[in-house]
MARSEZA-269913 format. One record per residue (C-alpha): z, x, y; residue number from 1. Coordinates in steps of 0.1 Angstrom, whole numbers. Example, Ala and Ser with C-alpha at 12.3 -4.5 7.8 and 13.67 -1.06 7.14 Angstrom:
% residues 2
<node><pz>78</pz><px>123</px><py>-45</py><i>1</i></node>
<node><pz>71</pz><px>137</px><py>-11</py><i>2</i></node>
***
This chain:
% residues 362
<node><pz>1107</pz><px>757</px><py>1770</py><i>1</i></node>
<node><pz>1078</pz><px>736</px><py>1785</py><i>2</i></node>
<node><pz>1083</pz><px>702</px><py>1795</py><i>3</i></node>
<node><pz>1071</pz><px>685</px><py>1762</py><i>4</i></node>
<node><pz>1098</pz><px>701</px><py>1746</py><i>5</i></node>
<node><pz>1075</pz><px>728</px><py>1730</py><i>6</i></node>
<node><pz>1081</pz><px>767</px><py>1736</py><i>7</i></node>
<node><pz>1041</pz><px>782</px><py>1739</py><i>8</i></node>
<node><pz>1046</pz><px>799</px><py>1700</py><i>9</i></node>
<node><pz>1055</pz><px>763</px><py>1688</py><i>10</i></node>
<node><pz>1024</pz><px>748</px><py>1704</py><i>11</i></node>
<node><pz>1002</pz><px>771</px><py>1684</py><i>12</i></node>
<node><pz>1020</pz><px>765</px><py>1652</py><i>13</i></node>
<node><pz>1014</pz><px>725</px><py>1658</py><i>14</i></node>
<node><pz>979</pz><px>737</px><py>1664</py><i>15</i></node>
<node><pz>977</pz><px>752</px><py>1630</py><i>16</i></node>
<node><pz>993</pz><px>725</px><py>1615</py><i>17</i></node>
<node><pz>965</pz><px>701</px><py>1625</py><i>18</i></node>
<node><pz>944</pz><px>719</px><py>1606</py><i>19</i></node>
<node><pz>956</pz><px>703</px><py>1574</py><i>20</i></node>
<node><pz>967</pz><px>733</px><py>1553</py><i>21</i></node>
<node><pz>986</pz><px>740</px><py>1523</py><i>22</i></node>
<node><pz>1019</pz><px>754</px><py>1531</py><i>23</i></node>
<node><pz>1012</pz><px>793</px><py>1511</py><i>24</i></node>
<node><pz>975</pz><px>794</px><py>1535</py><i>25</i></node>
<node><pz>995</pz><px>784</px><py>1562</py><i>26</i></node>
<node><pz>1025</pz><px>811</px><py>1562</py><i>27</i></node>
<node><pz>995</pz><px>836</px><py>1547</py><i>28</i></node>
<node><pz>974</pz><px>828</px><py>1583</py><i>29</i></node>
<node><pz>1009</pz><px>837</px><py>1601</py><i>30</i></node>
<node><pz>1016</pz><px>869</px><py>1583</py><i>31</i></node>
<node><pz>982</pz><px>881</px><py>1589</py><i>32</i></node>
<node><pz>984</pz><px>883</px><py>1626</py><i>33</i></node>
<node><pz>1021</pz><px>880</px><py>1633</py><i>34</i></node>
<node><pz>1024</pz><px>847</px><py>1650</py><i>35</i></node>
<node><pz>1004</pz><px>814</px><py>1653</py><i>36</i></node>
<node><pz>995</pz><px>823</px><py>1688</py><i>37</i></node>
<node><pz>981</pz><px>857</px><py>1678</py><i>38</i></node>
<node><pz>961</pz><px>837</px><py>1651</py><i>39</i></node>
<node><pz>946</pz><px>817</px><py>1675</py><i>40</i></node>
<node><pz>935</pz><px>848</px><py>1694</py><i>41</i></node>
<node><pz>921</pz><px>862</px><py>1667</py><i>42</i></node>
<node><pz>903</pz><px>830</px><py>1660</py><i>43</i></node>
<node><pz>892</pz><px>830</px><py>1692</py><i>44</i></node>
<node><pz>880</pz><px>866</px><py>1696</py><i>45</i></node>
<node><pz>862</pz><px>866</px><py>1659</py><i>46</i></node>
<node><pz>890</pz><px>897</px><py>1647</py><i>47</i></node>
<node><pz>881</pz><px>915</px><py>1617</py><i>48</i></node>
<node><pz>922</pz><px>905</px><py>1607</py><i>49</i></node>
<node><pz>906</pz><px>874</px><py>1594</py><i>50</i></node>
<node><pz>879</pz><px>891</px><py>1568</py><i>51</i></node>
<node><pz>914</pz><px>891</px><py>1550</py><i>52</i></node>
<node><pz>919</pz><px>856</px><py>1549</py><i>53</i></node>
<node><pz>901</pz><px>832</px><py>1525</py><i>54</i></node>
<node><pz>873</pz><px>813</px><py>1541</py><i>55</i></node>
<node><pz>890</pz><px>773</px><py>1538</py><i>56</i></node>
<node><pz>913</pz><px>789</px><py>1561</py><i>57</i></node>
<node><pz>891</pz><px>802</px><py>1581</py><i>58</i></node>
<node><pz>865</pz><px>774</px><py>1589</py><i>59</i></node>
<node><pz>889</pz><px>745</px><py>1598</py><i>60</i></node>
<node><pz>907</pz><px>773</px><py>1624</py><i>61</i></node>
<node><pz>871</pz><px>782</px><py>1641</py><i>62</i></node>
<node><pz>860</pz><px>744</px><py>1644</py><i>63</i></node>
<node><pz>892</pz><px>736</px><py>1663</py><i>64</i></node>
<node><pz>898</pz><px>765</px><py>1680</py><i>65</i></node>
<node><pz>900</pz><px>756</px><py>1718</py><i>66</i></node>
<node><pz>929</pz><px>753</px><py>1743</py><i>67</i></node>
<node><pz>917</pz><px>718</px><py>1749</py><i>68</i></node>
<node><pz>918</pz><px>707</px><py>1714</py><i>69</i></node>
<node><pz>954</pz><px>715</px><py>1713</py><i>70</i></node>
<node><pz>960</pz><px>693</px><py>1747</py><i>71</i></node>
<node><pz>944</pz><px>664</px><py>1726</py><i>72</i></node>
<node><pz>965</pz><px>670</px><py>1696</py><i>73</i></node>
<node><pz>1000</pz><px>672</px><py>1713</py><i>74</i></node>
<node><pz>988</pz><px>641</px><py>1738</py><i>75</i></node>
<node><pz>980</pz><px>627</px><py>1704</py><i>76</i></node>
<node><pz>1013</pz><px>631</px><py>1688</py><i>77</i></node>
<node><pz>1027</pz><px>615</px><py>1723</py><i>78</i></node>
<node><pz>1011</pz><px>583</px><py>1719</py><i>79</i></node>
<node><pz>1017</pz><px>573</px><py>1691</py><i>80</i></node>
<node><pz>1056</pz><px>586</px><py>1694</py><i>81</i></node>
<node><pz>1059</pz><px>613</px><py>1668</py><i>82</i></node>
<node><pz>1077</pz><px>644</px><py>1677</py><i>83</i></node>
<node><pz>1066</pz><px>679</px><py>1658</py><i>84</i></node>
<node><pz>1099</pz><px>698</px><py>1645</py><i>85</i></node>
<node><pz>1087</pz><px>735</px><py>1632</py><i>86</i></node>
<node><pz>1107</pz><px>758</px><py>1615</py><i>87</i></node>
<node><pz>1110</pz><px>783</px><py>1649</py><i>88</i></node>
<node><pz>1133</pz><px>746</px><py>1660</py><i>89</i></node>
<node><pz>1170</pz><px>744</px><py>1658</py><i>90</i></node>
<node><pz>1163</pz><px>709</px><py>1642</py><i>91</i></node>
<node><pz>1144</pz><px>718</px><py>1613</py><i>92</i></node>
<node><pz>1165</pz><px>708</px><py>1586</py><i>93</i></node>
<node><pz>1180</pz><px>737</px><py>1568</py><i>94</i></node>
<node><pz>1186</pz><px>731</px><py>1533</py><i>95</i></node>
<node><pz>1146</pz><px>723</px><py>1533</py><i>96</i></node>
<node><pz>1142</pz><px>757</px><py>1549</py><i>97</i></node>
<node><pz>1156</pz><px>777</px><py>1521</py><i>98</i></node>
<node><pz>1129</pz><px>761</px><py>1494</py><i>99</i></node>
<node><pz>1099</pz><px>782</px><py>1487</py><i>100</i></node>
<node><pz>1068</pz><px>770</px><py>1511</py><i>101</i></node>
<node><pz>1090</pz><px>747</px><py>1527</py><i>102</i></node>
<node><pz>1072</pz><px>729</px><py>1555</py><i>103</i></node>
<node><pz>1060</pz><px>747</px><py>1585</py><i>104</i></node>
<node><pz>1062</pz><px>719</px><py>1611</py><i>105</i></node>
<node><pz>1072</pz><px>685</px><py>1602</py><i>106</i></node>
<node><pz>1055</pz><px>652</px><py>1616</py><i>107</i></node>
<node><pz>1083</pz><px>630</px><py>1624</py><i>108</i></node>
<node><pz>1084</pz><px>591</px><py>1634</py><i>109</i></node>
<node><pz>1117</pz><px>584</px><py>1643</py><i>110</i></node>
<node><pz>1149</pz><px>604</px><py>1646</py><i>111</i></node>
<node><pz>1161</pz><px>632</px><py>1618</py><i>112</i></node>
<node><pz>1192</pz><px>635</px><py>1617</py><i>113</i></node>
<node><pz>1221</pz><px>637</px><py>1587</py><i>114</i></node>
<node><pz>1203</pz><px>651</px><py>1555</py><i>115</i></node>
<node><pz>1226</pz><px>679</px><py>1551</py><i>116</i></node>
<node><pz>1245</pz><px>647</px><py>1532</py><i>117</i></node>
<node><pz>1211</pz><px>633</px><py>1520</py><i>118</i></node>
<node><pz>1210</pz><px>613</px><py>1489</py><i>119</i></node>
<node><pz>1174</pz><px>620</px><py>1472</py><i>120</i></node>
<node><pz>1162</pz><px>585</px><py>1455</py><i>121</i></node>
<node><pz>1140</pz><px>583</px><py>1433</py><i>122</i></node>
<node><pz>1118</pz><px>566</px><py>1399</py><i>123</i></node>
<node><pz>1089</pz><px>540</px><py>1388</py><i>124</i></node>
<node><pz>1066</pz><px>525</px><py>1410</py><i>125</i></node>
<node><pz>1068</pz><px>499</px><py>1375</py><i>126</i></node>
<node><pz>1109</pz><px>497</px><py>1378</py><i>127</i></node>
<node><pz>1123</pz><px>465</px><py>1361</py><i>128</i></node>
<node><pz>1142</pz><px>439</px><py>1380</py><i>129</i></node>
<node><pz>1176</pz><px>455</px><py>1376</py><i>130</i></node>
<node><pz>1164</pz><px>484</px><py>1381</py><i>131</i></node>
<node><pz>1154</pz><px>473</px><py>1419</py><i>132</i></node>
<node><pz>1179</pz><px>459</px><py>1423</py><i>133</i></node>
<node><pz>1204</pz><px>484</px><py>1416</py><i>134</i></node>
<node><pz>1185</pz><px>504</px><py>1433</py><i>135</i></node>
<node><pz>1195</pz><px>486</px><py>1459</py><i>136</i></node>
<node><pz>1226</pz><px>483</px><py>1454</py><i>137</i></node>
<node><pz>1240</pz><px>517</px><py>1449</py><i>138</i></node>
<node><pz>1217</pz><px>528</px><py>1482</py><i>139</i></node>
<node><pz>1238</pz><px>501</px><py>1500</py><i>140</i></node>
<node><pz>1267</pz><px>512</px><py>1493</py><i>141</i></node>
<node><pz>1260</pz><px>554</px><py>1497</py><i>142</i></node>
<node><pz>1284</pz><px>550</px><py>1530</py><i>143</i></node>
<node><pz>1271</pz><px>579</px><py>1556</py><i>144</i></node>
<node><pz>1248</pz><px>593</px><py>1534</py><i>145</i></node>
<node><pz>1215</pz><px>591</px><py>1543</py><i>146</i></node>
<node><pz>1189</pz><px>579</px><py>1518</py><i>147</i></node>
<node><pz>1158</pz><px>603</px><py>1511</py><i>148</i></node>
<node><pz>1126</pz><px>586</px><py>1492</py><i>149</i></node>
<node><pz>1086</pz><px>583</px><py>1494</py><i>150</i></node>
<node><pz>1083</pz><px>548</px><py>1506</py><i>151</i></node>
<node><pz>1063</pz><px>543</px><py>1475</py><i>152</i></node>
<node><pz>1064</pz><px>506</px><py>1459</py><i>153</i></node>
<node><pz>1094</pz><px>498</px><py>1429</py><i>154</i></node>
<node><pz>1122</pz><px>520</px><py>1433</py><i>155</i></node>
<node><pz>1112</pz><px>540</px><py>1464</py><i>156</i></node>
<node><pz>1107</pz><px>506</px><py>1483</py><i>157</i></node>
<node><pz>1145</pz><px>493</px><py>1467</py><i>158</i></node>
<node><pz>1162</pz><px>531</px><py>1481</py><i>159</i></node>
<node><pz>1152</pz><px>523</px><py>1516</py><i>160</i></node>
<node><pz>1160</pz><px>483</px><py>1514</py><i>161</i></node>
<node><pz>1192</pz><px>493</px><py>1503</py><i>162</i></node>
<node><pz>1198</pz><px>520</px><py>1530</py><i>163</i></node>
<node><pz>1190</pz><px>497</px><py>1554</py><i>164</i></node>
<node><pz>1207</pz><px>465</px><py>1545</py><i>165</i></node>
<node><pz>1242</pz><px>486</px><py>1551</py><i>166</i></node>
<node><pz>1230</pz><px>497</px><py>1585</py><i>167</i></node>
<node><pz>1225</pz><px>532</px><py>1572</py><i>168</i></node>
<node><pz>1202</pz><px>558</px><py>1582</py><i>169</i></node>
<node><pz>1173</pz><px>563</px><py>1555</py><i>170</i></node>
<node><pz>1140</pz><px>589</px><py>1551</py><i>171</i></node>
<node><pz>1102</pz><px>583</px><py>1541</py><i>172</i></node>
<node><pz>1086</pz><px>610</px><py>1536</py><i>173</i></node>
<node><pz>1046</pz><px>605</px><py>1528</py><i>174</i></node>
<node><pz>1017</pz><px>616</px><py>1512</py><i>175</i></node>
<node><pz>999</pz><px>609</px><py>1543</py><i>176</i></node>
<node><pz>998</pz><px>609</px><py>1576</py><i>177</i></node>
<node><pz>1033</pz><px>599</px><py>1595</py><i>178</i></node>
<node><pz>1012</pz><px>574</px><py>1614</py><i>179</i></node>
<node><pz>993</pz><px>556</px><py>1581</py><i>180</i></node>
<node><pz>1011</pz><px>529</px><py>1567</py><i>181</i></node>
<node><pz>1012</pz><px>533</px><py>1531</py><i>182</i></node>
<node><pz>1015</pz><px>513</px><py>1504</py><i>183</i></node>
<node><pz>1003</pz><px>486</px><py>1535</py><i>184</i></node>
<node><pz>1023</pz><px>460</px><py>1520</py><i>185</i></node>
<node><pz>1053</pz><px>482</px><py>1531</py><i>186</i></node>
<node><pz>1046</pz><px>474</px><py>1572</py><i>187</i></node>
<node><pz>1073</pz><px>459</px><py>1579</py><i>188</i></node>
<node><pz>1097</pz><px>480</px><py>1561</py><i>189</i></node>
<node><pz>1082</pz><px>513</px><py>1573</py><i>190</i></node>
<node><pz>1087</pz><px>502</px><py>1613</py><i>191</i></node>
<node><pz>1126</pz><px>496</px><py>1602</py><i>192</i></node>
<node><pz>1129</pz><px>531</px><py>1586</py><i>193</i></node>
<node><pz>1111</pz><px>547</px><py>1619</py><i>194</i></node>
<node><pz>1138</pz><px>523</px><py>1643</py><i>195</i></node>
<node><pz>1172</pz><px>530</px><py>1616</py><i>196</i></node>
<node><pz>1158</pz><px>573</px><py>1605</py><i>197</i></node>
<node><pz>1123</pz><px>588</px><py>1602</py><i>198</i></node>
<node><pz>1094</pz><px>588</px><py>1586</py><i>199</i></node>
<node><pz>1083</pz><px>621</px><py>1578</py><i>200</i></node>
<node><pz>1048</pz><px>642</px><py>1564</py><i>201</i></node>
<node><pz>1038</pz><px>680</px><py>1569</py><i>202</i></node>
<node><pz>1004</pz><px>660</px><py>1570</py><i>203</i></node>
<node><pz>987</pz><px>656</px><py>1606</py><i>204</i></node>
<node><pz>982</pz><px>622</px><py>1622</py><i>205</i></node>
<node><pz>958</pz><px>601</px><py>1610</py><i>206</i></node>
<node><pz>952</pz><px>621</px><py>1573</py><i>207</i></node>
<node><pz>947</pz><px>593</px><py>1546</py><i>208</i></node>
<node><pz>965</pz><px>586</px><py>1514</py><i>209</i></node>
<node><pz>954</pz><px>613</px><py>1485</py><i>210</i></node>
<node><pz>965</pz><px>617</px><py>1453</py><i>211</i></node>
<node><pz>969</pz><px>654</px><py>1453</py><i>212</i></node>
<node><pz>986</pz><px>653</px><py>1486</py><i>213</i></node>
<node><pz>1021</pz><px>635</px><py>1464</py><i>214</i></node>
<node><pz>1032</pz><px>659</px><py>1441</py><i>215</i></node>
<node><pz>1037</pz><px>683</px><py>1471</py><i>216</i></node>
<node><pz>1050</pz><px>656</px><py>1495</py><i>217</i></node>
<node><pz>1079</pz><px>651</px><py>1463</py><i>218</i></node>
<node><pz>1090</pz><px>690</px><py>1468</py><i>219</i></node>
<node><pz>1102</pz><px>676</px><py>1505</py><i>220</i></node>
<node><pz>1121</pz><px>647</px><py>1492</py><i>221</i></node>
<node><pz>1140</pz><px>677</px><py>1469</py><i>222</i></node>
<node><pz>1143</pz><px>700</px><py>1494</py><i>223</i></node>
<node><pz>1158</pz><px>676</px><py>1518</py><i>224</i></node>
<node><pz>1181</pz><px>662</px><py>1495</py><i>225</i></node>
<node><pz>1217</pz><px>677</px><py>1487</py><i>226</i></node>
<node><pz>1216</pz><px>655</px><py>1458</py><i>227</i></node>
<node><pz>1192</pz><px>636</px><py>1435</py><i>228</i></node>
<node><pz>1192</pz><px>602</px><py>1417</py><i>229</i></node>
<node><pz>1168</pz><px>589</px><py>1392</py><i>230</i></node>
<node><pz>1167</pz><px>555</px><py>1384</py><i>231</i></node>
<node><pz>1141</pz><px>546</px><py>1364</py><i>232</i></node>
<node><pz>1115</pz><px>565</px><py>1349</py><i>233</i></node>
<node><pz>1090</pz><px>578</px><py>1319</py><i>234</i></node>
<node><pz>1086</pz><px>612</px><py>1309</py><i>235</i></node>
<node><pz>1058</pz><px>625</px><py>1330</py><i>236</i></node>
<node><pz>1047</pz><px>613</px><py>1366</py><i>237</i></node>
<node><pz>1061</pz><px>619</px><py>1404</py><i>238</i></node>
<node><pz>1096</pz><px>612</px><py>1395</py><i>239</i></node>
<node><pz>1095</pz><px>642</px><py>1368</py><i>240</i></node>
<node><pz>1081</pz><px>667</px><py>1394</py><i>241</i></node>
<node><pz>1104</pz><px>657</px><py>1421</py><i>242</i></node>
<node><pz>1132</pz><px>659</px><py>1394</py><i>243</i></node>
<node><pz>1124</pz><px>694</px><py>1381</py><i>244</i></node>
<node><pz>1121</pz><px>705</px><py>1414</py><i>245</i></node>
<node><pz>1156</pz><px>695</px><py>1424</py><i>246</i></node>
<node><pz>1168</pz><px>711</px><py>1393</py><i>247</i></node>
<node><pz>1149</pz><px>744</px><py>1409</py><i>248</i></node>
<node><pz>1164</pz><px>740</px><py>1439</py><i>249</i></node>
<node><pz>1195</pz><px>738</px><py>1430</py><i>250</i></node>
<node><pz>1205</pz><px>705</px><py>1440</py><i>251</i></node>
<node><pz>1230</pz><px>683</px><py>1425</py><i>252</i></node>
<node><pz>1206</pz><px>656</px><py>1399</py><i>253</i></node>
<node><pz>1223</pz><px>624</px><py>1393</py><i>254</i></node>
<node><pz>1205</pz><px>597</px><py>1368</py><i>255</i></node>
<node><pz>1214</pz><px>563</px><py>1357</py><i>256</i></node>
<node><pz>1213</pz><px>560</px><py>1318</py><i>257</i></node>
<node><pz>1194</pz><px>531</px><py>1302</py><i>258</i></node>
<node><pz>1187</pz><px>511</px><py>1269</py><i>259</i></node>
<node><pz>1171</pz><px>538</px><py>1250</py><i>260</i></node>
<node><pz>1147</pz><px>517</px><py>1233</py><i>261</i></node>
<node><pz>1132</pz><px>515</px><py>1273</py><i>262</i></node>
<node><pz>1104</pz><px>532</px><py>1284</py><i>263</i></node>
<node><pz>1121</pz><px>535</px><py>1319</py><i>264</i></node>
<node><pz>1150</pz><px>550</px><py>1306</py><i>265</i></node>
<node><pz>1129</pz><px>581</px><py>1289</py><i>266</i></node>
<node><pz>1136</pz><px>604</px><py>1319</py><i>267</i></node>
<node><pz>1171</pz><px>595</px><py>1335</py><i>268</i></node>
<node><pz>1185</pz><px>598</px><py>1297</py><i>269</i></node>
<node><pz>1164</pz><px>629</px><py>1289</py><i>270</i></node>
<node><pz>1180</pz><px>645</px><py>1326</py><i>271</i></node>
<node><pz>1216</pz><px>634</px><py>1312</py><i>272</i></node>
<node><pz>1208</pz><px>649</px><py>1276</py><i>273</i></node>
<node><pz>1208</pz><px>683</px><py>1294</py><i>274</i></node>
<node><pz>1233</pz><px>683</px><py>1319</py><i>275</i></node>
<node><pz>1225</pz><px>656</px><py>1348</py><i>276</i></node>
<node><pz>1257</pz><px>640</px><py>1363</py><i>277</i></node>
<node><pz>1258</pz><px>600</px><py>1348</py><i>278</i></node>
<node><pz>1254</pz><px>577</px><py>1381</py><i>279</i></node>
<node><pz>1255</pz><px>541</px><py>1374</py><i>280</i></node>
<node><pz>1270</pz><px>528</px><py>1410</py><i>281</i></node>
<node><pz>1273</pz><px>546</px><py>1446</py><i>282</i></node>
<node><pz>1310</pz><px>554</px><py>1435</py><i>283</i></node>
<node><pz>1300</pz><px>578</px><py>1407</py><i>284</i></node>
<node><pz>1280</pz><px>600</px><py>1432</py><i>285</i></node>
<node><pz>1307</pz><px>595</px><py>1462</py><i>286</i></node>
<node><pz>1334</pz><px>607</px><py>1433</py><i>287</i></node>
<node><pz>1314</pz><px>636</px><py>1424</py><i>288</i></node>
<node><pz>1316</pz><px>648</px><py>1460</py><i>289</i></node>
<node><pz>1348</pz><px>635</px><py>1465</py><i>290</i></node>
<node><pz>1345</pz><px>610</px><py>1490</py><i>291</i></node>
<node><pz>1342</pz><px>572</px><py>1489</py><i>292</i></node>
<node><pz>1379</pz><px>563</px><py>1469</py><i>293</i></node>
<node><pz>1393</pz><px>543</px><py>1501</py><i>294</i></node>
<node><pz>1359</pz><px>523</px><py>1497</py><i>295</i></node>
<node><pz>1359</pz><px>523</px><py>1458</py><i>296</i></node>
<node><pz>1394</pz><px>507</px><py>1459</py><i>297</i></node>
<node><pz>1383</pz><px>481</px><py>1488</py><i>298</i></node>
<node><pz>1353</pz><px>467</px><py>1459</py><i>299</i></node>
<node><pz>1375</pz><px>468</px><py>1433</py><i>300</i></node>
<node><pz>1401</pz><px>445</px><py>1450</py><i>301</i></node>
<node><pz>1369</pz><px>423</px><py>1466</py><i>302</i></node>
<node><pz>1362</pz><px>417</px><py>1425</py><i>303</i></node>
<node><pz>1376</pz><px>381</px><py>1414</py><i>304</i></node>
<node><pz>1404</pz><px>391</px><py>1388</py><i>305</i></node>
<node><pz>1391</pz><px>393</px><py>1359</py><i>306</i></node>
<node><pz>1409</pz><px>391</px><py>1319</py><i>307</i></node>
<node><pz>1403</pz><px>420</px><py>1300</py><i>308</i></node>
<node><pz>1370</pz><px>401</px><py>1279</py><i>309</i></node>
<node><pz>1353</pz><px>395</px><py>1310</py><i>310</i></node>
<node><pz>1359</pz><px>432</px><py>1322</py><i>311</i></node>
<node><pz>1343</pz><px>444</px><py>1292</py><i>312</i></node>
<node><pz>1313</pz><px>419</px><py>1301</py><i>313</i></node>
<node><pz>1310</pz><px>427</px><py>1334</py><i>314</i></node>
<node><pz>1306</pz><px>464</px><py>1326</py><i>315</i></node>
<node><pz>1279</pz><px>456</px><py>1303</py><i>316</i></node>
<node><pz>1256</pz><px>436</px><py>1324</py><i>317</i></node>
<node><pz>1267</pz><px>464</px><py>1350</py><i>318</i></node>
<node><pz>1246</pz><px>485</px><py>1331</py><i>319</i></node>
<node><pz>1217</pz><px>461</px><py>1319</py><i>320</i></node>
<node><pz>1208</pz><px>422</px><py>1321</py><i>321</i></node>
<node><pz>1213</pz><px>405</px><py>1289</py><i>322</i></node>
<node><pz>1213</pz><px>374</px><py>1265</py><i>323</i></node>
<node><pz>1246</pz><px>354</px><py>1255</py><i>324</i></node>
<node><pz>1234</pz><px>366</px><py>1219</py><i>325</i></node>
<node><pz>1229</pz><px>403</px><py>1235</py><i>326</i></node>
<node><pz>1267</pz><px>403</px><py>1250</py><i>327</i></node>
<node><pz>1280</pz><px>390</px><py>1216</py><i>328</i></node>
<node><pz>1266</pz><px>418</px><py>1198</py><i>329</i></node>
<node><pz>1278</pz><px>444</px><py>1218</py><i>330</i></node>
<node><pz>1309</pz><px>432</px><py>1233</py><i>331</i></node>
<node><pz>1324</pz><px>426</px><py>1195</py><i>332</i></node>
<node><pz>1334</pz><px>391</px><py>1203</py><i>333</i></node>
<node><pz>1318</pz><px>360</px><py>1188</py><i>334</i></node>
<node><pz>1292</pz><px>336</px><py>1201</py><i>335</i></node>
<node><pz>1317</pz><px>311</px><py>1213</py><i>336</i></node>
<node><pz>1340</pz><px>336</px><py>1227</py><i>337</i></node>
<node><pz>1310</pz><px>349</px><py>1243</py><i>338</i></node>
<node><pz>1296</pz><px>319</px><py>1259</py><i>339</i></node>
<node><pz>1325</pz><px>309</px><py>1268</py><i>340</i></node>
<node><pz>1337</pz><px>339</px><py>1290</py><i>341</i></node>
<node><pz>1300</pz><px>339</px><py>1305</py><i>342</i></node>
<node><pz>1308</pz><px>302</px><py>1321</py><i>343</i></node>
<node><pz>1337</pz><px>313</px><py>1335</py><i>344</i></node>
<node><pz>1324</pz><px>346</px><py>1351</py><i>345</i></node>
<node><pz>1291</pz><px>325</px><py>1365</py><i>346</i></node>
<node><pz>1317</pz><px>299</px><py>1382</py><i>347</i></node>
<node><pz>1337</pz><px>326</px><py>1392</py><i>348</i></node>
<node><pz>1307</pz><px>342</px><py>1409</py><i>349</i></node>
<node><pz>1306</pz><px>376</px><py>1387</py><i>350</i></node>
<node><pz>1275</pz><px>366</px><py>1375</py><i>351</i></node>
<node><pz>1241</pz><px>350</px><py>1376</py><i>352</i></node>
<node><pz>1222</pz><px>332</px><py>1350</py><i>353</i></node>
<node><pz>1183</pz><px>345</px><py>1352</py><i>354</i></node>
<node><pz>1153</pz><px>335</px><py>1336</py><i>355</i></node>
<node><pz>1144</pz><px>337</px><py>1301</py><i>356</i></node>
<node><pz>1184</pz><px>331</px><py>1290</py><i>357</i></node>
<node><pz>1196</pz><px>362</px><py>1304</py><i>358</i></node>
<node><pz>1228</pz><px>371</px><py>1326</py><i>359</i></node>
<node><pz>1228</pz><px>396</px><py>1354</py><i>360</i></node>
<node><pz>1258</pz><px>409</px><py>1380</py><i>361</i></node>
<node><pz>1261</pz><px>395</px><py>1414</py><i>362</i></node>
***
């Protein structure tokens, strides 16, 4: 082991990864010449081993090809703090080892550390209000699990908050470089996820934002993940490939159910439909791995007591934010009875008014 931390043969696989290719050209370059190192030989040397491989592999590997090149790269990678983990390290994660193409050499900001009991979360960049907010919520309260999403705005953005609000440890992994802040408004929150977990890409330093580089950067947040929750969602996007992925994987796929008439609840009820595990708080996904019923009984005796009207309210605008009108209908009590249960629960603190005549949970 050198002092960087690096054995020689993980040196030259950083080297390839700097190069910028896909995963498949990547193990493809490796299994032509038995090792990264030999690569670079053969690189270096012109070898008639790479007439076999495809000329976009080819190209990048000749214009970077020096000894010198790869002193930059790995002084790069120093400067700006992000450590290299490749899949020859004992602290590659494992269960994104045993996907297909998983990453050969992770860019990390930050420490990772705990997904073996990662907690995959994910859904619309367009999420509603509640749906941030339990977002939130239910990320808050995933005690020692560690939160997994794309740093992306909506319900990405609401996984890590929530993560981090309960001191937890939490995951970004991008469709860019580990050092490119992206969305930019999320600054502030991205230096928090690389001092409280990581922020993670199999892209090198410096590569920008590109809409092919997302779908691929989703398999990660699946592979990493022992588990994963949509929120909020429509039937196609980033969401539905990181969701069908999981589903490959053979992860555990949690969704929260929503108003059907609700575009955002097209894919978590579809996912339910056939065969995803219901998950409308942080208990429901502790219960299914049996763990969290010490901390499930602590909430439920934090609760103010409630009568059994108000219980059956509570569990409705658990699930959605509604109208008196709205609660009425559903509940099966009248207007009156209705309203009047509503005051009580909003002095009680159980519940907020919010604009438009609508009551949410606290």
């Amino acid at each position: 082991m050198s002092m960087n931390g690096y054995t020689d043969e993980e040196k030259y696989w950083i080297w390839l990864a700097s190069l910028g290719l896909g995963a498949k050209a990547y193990y493809q370059a490796l299994a032509a010449c038995g090792s990264a190192a030999a690569f670079f030989d053969a690189v270096e040397k012109g070898s008639a081993v790479l007439d076999t491989l495809p000329a976009e592999t080819v190209q990048p590997a000749r214009a970077a090809c020096s000894r010198q090149r790869l002193a930059e790269f790995l002084g790069e990678l120093s400067f700006k703090g992000i450590t290299a983990l490749t899949r020859l390290g004992a602290a590659y994660p494992s269960l994104l080892a045993s996907i297909p193409w998983p990453p050969p050499v992770l860019f990390v900001k930050g420490t990772l550390a705990g997904t073996e009991r990662g907690i995959g979360i994910v859904g619309t960049r367009r999420c509603t209000r509640r749906g941030f907010e339990l977002t939130r919520r239910i990320a808050s309260e995933l005690c020692g699990m560690t939160v997994v999403s794309g740093l992306a705005r909506g319900i990405d953005t609401a996984a890590h908050l929530g993560a981090l609000d309960a001191g937890e440890k939490t995951v970004a992994v991008l469709g860019c470089g580990a050092d490119v802040v992206y969305p930019p408004e999320n600054g502030e929150l991205y230096s928090r996820i690389a001092e409280n977990g990581a922020v993670i890409s199999e892209l090198p330093p410096g590569s920008e934002p590109y809409m092919g580089n997302f779908p691929v950067r989703n398999r990660i947040i699946a592979g990493l993940s022992r588990g994963l929750l949509v929120v909020e969602s429509e039937m196609k996007g980033g969401t539905a490939i990181t969701a069908s992925l999981a589903i490959k994987y053979g992860r555990d796929v949690f969704a929260v159910p929503g108003t059907p008439q609700s575009s955002v609840a097209e894919l978590p009820n579809t996912l339910i439909s056939n065969g995803a595990f219901p998950a409308a708080s942080a208990a429901d996904i502790s219960a299914y791995y049996g763990e969290g019923e010490e901390e499930k009984r602590a909430d439920e005796k934090a609760l103010p007591a409630m009568d059994l009207m108000q219980a059956r309210i509570y569990e409705l605008l658990k699930r959605e934010d509604m109208s008196a009108e709205g609660v009425a209908a559903l509940s099966g009590l009248n207007p009156n009875e209705a309203g009047v249960a509503l005051t009580m629960m909003e002095l009680s603190g159980l519940i907020r008014r919010l604009p438009g005549g609508r009551f949410g949970v606290c």
